[in-house]
mmCIF file of the N, C-alpha and C atoms, coordinates in Angstrom:
data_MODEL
# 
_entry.id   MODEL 
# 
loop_
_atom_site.group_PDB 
_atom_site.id 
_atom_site.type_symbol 
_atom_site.label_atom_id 
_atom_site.label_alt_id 
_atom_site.label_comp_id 
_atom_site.label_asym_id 
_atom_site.label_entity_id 
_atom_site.label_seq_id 
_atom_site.pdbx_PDB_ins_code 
_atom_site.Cartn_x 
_atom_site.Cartn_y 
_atom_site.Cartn_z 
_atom_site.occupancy 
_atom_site.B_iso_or_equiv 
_atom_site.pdbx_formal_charge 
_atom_site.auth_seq_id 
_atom_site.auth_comp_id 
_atom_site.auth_asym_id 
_atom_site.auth_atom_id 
_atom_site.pdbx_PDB_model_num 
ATOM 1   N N  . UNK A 1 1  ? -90.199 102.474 63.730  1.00 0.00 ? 1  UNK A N  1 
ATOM 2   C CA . UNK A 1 1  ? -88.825 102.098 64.037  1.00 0.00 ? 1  UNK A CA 1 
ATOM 3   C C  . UNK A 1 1  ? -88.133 101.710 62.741  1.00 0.00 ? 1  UNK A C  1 
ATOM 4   N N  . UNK A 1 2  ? -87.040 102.010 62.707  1.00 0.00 ? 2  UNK A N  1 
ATOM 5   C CA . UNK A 1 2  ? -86.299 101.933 61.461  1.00 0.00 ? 2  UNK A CA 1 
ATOM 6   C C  . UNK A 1 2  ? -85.638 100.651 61.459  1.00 0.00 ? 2  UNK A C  1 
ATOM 7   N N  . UNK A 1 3  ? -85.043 100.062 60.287  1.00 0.00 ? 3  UNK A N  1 
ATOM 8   C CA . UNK A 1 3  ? -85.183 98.976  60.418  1.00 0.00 ? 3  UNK A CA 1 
ATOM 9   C C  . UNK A 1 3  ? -82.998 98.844  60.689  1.00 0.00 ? 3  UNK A C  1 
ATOM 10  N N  . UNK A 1 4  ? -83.120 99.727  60.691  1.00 0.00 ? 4  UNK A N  1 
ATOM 11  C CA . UNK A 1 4  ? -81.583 99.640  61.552  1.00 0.00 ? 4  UNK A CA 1 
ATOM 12  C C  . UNK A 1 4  ? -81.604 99.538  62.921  1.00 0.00 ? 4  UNK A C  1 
ATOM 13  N N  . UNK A 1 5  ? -82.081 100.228 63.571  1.00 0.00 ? 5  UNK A N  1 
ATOM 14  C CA . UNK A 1 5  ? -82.935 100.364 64.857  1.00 0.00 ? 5  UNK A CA 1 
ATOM 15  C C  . UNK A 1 5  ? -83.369 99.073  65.416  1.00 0.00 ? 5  UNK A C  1 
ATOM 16  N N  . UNK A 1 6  ? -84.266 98.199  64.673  1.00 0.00 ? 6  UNK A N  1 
ATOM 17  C CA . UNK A 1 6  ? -84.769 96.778  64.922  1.00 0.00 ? 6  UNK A CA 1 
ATOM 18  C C  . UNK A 1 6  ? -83.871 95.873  65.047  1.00 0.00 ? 6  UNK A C  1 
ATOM 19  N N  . UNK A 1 7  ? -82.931 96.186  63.989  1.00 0.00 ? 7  UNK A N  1 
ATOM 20  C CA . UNK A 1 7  ? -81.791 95.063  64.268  1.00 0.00 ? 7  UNK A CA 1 
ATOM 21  C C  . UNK A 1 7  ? -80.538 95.389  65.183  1.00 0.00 ? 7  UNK A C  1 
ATOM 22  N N  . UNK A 1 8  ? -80.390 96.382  65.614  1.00 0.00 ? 8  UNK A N  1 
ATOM 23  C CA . UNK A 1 8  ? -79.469 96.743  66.966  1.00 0.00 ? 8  UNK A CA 1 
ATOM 24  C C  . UNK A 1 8  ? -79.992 96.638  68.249  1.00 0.00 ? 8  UNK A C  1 
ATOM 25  N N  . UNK A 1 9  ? -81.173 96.664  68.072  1.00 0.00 ? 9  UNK A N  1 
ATOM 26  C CA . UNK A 1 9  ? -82.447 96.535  68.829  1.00 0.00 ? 9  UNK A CA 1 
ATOM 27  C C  . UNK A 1 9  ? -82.387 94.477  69.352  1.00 0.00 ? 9  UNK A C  1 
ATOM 28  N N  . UNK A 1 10 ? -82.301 93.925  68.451  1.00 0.00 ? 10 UNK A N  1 
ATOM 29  C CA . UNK A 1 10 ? -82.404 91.987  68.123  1.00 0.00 ? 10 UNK A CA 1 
ATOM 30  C C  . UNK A 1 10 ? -80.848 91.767  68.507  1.00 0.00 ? 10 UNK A C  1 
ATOM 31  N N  . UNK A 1 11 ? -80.099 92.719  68.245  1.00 0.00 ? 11 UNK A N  1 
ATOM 32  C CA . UNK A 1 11 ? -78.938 92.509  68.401  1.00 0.00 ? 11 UNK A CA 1 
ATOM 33  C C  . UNK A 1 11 ? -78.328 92.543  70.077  1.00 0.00 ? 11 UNK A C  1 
ATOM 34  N N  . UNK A 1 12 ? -78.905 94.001  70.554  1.00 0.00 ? 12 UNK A N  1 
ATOM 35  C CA . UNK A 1 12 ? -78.406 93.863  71.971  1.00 0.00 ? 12 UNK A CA 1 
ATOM 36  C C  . UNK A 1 12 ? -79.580 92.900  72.733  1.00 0.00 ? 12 UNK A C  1 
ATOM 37  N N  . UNK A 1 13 ? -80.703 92.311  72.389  1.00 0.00 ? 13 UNK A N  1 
ATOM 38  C CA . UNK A 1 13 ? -81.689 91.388  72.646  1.00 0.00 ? 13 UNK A CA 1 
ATOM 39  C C  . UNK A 1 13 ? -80.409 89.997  73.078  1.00 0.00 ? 13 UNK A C  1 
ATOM 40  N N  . UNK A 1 14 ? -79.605 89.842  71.998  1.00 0.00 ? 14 UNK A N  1 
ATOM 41  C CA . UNK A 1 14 ? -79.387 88.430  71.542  1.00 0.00 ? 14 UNK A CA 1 
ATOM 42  C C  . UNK A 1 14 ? -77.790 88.070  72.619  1.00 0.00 ? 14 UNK A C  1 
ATOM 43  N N  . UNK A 1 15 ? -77.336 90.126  73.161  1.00 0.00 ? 15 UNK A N  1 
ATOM 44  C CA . UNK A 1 15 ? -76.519 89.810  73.624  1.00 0.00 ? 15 UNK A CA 1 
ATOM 45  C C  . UNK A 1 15 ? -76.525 89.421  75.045  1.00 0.00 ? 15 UNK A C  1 
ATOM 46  N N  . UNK A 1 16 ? -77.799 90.372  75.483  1.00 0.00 ? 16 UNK A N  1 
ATOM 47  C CA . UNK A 1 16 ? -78.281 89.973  76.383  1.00 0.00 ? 16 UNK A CA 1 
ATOM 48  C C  . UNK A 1 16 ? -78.311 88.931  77.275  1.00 0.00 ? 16 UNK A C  1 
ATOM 49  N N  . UNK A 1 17 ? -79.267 87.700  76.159  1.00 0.00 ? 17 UNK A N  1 
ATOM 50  C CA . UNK A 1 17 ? -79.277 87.000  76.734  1.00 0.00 ? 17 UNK A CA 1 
ATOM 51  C C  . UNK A 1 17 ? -78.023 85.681  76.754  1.00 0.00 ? 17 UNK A C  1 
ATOM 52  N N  . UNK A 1 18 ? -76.855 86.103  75.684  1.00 0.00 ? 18 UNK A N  1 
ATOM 53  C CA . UNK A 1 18 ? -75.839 85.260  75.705  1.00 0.00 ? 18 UNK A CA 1 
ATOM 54  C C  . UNK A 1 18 ? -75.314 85.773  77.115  1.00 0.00 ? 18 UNK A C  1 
ATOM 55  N N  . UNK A 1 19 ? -75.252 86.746  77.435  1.00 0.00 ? 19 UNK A N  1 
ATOM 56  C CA . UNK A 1 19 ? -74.038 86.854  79.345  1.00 0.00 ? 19 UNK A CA 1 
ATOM 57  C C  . UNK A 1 19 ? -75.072 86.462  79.619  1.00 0.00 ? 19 UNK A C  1 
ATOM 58  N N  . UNK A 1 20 ? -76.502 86.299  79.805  1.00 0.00 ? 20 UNK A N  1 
ATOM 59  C CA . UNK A 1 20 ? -77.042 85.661  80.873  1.00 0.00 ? 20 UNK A CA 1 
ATOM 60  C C  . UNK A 1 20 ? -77.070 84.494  81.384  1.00 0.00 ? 20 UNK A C  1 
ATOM 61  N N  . UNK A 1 21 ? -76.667 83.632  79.910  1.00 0.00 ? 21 UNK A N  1 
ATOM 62  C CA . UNK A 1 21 ? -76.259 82.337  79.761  1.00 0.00 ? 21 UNK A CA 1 
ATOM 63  C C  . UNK A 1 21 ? -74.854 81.861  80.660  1.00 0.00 ? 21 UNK A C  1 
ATOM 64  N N  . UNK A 1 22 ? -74.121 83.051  79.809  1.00 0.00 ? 22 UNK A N  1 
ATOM 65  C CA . UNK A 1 22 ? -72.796 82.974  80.647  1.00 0.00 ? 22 UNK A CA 1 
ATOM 66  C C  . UNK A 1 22 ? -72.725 83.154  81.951  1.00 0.00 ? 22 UNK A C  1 
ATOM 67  N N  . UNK A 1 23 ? -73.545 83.753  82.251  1.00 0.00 ? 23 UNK A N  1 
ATOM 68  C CA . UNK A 1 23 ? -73.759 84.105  83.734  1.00 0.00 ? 23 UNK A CA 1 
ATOM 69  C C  . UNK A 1 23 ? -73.811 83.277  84.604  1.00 0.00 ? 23 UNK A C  1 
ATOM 70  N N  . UNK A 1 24 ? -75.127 82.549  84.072  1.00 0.00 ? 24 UNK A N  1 
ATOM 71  C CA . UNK A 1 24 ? -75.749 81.240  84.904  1.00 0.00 ? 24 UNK A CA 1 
ATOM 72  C C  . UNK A 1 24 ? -75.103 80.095  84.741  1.00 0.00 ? 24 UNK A C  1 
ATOM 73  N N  . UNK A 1 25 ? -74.090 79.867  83.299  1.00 0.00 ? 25 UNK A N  1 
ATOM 74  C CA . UNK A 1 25 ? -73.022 78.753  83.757  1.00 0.00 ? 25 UNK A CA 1 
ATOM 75  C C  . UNK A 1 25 ? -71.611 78.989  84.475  1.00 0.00 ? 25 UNK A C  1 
ATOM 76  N N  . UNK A 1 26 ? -71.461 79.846  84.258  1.00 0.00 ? 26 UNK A N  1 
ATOM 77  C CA . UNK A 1 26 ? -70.551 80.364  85.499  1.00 0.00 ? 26 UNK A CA 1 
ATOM 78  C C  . UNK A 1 26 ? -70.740 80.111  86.986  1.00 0.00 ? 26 UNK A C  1 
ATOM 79  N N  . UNK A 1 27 ? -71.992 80.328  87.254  1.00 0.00 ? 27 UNK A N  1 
ATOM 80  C CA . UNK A 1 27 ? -72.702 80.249  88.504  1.00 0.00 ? 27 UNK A CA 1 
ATOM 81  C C  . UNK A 1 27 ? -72.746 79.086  88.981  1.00 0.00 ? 27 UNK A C  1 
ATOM 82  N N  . UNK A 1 28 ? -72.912 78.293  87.844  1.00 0.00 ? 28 UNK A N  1 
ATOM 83  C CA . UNK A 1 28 ? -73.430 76.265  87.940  1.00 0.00 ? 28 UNK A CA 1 
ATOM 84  C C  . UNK A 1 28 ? -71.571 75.834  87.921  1.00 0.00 ? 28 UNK A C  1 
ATOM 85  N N  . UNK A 1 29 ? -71.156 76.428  87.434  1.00 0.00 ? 29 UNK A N  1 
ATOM 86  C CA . UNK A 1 29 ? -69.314 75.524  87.856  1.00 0.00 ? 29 UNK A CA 1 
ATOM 87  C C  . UNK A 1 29 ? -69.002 76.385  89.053  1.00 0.00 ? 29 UNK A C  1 
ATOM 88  N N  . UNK A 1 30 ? -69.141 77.537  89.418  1.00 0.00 ? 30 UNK A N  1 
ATOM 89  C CA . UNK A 1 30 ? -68.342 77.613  90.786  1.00 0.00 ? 30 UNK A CA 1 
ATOM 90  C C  . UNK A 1 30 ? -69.389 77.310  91.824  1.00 0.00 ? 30 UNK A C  1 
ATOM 91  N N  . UNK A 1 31 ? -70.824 76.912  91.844  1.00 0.00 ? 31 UNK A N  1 
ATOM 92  C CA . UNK A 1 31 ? -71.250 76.315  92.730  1.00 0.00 ? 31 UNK A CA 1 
ATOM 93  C C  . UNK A 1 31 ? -70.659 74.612  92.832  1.00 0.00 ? 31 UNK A C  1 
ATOM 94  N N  . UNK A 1 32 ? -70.689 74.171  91.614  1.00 0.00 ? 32 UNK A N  1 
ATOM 95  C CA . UNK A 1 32 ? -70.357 72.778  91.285  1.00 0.00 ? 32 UNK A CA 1 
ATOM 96  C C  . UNK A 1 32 ? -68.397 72.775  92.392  1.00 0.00 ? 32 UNK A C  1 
ATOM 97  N N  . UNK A 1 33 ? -67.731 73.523  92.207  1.00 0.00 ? 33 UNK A N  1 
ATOM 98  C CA . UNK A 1 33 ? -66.525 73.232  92.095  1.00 0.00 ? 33 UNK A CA 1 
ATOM 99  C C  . UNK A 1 33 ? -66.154 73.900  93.482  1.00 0.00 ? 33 UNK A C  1 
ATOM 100 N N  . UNK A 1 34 ? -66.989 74.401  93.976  1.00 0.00 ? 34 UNK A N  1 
ATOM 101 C CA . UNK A 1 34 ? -66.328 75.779  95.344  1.00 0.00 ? 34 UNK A CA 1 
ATOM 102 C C  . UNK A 1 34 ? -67.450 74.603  96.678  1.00 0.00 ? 34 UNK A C  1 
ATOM 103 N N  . UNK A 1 35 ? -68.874 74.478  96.020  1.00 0.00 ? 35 UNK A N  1 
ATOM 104 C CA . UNK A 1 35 ? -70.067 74.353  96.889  1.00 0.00 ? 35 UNK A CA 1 
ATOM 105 C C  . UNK A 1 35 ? -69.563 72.455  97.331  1.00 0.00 ? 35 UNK A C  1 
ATOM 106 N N  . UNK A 1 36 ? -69.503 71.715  96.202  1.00 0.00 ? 36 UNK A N  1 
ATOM 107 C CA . UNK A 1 36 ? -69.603 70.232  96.223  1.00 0.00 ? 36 UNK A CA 1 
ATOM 108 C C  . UNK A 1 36 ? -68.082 70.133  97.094  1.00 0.00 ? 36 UNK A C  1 
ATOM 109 N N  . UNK A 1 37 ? -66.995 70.584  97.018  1.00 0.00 ? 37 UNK A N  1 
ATOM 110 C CA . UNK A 1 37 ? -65.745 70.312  97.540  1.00 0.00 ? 37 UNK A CA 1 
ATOM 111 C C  . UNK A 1 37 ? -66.208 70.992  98.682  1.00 0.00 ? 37 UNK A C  1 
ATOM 112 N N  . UNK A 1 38 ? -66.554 71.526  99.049  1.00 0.00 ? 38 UNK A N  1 
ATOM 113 C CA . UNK A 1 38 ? -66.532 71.995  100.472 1.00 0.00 ? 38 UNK A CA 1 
ATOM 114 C C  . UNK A 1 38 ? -67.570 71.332  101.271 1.00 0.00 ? 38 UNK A C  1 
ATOM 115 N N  . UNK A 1 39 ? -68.469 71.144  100.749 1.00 0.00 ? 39 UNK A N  1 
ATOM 116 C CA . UNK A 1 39 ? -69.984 70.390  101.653 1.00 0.00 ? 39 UNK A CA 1 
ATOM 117 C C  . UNK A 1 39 ? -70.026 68.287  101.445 1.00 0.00 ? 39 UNK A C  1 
ATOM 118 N N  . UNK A 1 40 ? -69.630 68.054  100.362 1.00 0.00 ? 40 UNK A N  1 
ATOM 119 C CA . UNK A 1 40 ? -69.496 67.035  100.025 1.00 0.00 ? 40 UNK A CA 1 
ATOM 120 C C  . UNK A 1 40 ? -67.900 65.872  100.303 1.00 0.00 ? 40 UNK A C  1 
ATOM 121 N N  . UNK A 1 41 ? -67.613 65.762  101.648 1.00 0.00 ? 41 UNK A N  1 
ATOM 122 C CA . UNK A 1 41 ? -66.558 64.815  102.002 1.00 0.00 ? 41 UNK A CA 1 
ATOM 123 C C  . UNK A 1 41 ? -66.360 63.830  101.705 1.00 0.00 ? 41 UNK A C  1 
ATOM 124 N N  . UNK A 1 42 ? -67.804 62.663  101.202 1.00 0.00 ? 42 UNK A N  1 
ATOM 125 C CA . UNK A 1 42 ? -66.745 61.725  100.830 1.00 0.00 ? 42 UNK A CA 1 
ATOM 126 C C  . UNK A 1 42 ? -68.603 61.390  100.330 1.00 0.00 ? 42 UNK A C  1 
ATOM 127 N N  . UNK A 1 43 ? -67.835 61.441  98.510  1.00 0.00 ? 43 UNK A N  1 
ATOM 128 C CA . UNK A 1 43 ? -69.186 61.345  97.821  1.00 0.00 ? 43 UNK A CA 1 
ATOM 129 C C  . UNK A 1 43 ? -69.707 59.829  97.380  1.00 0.00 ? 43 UNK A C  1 
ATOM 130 N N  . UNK A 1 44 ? -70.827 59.718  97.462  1.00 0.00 ? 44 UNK A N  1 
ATOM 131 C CA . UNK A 1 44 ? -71.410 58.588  97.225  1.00 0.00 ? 44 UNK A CA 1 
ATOM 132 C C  . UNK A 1 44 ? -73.004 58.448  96.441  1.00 0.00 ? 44 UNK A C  1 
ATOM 133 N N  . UNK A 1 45 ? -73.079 57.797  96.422  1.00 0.00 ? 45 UNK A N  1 
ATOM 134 C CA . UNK A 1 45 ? -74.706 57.551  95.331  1.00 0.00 ? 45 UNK A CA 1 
ATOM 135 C C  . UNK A 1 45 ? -75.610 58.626  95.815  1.00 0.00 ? 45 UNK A C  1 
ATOM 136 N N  . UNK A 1 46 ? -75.452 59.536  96.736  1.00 0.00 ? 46 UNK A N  1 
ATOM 137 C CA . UNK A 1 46 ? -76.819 60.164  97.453  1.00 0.00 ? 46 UNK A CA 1 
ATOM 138 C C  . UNK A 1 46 ? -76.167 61.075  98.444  1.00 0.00 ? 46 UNK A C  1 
ATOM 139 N N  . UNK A 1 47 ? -77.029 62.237  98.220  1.00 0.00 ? 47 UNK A N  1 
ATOM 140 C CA . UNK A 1 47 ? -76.031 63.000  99.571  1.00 0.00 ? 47 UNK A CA 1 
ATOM 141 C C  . UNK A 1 47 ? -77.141 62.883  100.966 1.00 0.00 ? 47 UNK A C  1 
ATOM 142 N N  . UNK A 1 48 ? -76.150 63.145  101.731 1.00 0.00 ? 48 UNK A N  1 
ATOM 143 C CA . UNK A 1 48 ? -76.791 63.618  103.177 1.00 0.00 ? 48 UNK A CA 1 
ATOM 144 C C  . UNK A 1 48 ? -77.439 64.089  103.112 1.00 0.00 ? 48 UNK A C  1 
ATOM 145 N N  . UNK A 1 49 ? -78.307 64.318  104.325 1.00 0.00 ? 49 UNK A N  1 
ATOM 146 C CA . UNK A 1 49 ? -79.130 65.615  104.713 1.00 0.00 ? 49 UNK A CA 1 
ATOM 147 C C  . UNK A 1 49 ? -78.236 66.460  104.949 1.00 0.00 ? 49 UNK A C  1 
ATOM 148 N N  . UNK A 1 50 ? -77.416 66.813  106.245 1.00 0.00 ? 50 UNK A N  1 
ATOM 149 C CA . UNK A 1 50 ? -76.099 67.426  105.911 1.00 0.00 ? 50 UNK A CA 1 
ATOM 150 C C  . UNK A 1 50 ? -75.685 68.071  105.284 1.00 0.00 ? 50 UNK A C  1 
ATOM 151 N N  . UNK A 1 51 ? -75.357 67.396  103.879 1.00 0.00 ? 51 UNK A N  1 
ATOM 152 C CA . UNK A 1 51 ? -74.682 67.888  102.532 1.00 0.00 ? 51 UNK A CA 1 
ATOM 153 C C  . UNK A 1 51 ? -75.798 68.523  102.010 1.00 0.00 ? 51 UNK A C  1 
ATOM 154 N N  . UNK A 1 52 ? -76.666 68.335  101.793 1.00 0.00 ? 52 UNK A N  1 
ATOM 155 C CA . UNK A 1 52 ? -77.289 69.185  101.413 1.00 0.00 ? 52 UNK A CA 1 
ATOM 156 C C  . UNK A 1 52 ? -77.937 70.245  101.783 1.00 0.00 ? 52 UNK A C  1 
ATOM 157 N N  . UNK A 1 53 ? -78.262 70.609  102.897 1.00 0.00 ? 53 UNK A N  1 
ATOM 158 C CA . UNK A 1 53 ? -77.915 71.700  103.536 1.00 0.00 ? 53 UNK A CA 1 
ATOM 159 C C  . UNK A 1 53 ? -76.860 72.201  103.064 1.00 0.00 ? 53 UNK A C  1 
ATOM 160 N N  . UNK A 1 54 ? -75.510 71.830  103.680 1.00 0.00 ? 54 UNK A N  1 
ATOM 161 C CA . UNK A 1 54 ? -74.004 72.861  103.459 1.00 0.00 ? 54 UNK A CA 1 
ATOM 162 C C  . UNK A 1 54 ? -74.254 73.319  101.717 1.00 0.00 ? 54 UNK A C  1 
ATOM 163 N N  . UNK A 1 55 ? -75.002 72.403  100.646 1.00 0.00 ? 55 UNK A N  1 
ATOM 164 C CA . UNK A 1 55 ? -74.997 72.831  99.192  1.00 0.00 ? 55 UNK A CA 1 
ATOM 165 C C  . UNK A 1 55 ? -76.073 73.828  99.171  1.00 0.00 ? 55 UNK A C  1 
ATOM 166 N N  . UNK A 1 56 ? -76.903 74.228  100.179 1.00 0.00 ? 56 UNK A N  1 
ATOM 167 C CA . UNK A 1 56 ? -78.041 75.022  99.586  1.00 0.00 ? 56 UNK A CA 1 
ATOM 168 C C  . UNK A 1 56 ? -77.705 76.172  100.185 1.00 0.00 ? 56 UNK A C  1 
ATOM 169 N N  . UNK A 1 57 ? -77.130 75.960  101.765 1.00 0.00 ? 57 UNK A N  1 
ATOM 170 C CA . UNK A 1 57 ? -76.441 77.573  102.158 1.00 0.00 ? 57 UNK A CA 1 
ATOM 171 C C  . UNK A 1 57 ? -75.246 78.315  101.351 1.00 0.00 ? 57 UNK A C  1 
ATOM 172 N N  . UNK A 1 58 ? -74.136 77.276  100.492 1.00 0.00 ? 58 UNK A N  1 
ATOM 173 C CA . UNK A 1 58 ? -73.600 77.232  100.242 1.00 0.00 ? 58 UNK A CA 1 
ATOM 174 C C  . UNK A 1 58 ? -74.097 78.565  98.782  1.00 0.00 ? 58 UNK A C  1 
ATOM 175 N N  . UNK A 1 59 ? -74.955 77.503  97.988  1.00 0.00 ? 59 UNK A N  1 
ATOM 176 C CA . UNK A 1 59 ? -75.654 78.158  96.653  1.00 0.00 ? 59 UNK A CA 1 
ATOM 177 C C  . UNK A 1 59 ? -76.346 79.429  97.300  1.00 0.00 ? 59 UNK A C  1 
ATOM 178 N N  . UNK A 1 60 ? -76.897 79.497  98.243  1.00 0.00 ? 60 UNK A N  1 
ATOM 179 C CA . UNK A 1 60 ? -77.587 81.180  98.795  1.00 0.00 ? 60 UNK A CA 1 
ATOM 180 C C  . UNK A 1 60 ? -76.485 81.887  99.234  1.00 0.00 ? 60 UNK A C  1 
ATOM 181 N N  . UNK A 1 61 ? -75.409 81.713  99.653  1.00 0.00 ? 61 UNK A N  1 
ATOM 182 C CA . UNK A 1 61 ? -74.278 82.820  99.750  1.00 0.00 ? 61 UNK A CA 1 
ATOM 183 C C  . UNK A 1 61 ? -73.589 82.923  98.598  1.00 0.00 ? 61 UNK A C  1 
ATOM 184 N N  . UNK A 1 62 ? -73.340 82.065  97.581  1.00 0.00 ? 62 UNK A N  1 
ATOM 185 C CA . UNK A 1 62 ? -72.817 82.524  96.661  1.00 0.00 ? 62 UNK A CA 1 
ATOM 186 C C  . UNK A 1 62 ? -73.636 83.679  95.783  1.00 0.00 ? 62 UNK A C  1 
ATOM 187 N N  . UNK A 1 63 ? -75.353 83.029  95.511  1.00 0.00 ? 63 UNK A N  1 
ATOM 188 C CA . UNK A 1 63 ? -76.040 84.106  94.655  1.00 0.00 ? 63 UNK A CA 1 
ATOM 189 C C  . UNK A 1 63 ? -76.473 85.244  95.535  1.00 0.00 ? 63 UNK A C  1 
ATOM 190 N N  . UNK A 1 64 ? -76.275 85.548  96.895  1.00 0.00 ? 64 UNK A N  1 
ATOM 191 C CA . UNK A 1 64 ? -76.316 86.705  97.922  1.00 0.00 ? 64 UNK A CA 1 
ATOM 192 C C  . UNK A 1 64 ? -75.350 87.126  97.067  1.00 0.00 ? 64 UNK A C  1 
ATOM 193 N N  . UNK A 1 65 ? -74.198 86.958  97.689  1.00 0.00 ? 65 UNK A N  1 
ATOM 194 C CA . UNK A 1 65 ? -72.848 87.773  97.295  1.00 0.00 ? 65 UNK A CA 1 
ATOM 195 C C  . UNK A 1 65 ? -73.109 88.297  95.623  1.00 0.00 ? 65 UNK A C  1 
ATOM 196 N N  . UNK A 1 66 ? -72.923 87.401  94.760  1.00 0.00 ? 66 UNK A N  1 
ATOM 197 C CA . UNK A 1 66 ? -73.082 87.683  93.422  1.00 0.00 ? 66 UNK A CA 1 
ATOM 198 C C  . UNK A 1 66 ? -74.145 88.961  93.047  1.00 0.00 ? 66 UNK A C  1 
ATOM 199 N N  . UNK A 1 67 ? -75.566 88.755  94.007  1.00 0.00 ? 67 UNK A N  1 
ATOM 200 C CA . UNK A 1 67 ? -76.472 90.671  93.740  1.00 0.00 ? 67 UNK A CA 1 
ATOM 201 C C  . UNK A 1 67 ? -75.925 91.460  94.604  1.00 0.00 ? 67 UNK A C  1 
ATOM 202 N N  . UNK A 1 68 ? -74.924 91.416  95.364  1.00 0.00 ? 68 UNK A N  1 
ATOM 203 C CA . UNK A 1 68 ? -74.017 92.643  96.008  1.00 0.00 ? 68 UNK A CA 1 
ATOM 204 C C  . UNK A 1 68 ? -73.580 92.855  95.092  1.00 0.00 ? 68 UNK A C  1 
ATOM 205 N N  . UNK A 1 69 ? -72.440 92.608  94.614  1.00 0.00 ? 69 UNK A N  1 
ATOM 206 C CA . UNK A 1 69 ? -71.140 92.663  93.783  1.00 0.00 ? 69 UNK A CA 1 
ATOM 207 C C  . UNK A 1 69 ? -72.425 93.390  92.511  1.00 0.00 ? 69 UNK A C  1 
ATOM 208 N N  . UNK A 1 70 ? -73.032 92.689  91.474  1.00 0.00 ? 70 UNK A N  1 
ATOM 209 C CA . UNK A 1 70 ? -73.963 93.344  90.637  1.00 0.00 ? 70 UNK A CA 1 
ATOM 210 C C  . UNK A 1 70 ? -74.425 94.344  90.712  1.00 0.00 ? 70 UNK A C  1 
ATOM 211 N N  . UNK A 1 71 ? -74.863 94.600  92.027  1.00 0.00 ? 71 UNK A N  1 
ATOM 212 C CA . UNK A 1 71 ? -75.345 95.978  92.175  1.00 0.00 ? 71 UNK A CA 1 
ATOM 213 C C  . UNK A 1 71 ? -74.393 96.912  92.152  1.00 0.00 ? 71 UNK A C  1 
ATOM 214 N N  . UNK A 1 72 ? -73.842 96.479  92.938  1.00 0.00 ? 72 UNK A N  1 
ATOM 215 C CA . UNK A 1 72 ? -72.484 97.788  93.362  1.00 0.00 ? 72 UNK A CA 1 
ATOM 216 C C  . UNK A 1 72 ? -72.269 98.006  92.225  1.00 0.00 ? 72 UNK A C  1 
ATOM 217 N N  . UNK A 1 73 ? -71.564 97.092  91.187  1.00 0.00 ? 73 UNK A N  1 
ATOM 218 C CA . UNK A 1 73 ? -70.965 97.787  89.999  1.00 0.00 ? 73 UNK A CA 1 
ATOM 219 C C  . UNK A 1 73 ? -71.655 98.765  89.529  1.00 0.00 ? 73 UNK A C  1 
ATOM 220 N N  . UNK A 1 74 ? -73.703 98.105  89.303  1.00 0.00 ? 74 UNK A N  1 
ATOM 221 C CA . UNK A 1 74 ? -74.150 98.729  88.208  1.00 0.00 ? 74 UNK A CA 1 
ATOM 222 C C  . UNK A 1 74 ? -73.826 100.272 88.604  1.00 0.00 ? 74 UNK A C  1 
ATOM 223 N N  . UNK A 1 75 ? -74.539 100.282 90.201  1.00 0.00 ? 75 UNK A N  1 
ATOM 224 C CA . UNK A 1 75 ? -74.652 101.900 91.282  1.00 0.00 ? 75 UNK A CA 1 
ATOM 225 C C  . UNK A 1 75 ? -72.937 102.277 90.265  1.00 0.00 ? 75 UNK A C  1 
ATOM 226 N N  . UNK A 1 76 ? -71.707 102.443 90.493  1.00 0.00 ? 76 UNK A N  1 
ATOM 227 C CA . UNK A 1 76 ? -70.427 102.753 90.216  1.00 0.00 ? 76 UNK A CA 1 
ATOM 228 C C  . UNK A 1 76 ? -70.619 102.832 88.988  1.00 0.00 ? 76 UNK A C  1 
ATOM 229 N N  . UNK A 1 77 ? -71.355 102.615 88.188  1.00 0.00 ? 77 UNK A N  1 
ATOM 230 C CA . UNK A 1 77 ? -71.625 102.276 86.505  1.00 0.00 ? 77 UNK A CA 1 
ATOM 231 C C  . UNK A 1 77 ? -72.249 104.007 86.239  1.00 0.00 ? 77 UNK A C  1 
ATOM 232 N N  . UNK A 1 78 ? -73.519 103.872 86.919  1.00 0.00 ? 78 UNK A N  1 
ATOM 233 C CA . UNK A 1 78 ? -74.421 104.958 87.010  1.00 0.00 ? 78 UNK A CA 1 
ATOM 234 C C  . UNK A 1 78 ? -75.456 104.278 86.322  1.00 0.00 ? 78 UNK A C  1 
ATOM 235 N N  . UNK A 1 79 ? -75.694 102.642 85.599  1.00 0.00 ? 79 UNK A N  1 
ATOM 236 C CA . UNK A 1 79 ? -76.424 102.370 84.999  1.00 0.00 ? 79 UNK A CA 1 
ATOM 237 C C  . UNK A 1 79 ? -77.827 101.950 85.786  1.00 0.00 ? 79 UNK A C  1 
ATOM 238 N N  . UNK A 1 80 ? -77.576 101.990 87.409  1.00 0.00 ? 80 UNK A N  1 
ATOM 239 C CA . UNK A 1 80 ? -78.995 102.080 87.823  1.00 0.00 ? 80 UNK A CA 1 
ATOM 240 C C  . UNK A 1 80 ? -79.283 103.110 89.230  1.00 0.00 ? 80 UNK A C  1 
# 
């Protein structure tokens, strides 16, 4: 491997994993900001049982939805 190669190679490595980053904090504020306002009514030292439930169905429909939407694009992409 050439050593141009290696470093475009480290390079799309590095970009990689920066959207993945981005990805997953993206994920952590609109669960934080969409999931807690909607499940969480009137917050205090500790949540419900309740609330936490509504935060965990809440977090599984958002990352459901989110590998629809992913896929579809990639399929429309042709990249998988």
């Amino acid at each position: 491997m050439s050593s141009s190669h290696h470093e475009d190679a480290q390079a799309m490595a590095a970009t990689e994993q920066a959207m993945q980053i981005a990805f997953l904090q993206d994920f952590y504020q609109t669960v934080r900001d969409k999931c807690f306002d909607k499940c969480v009514t009137k917050p205090s030292s500790s949540l419900s049982s309740s609330e936490q439930q509504c935060l965990a169905r809440c977090c599984d429909r958002y990352a459901e939805a989110t590998q629809i939407v992913t896929k579809a694009v990639l399929d429309m992409s042709g990249l998988e």
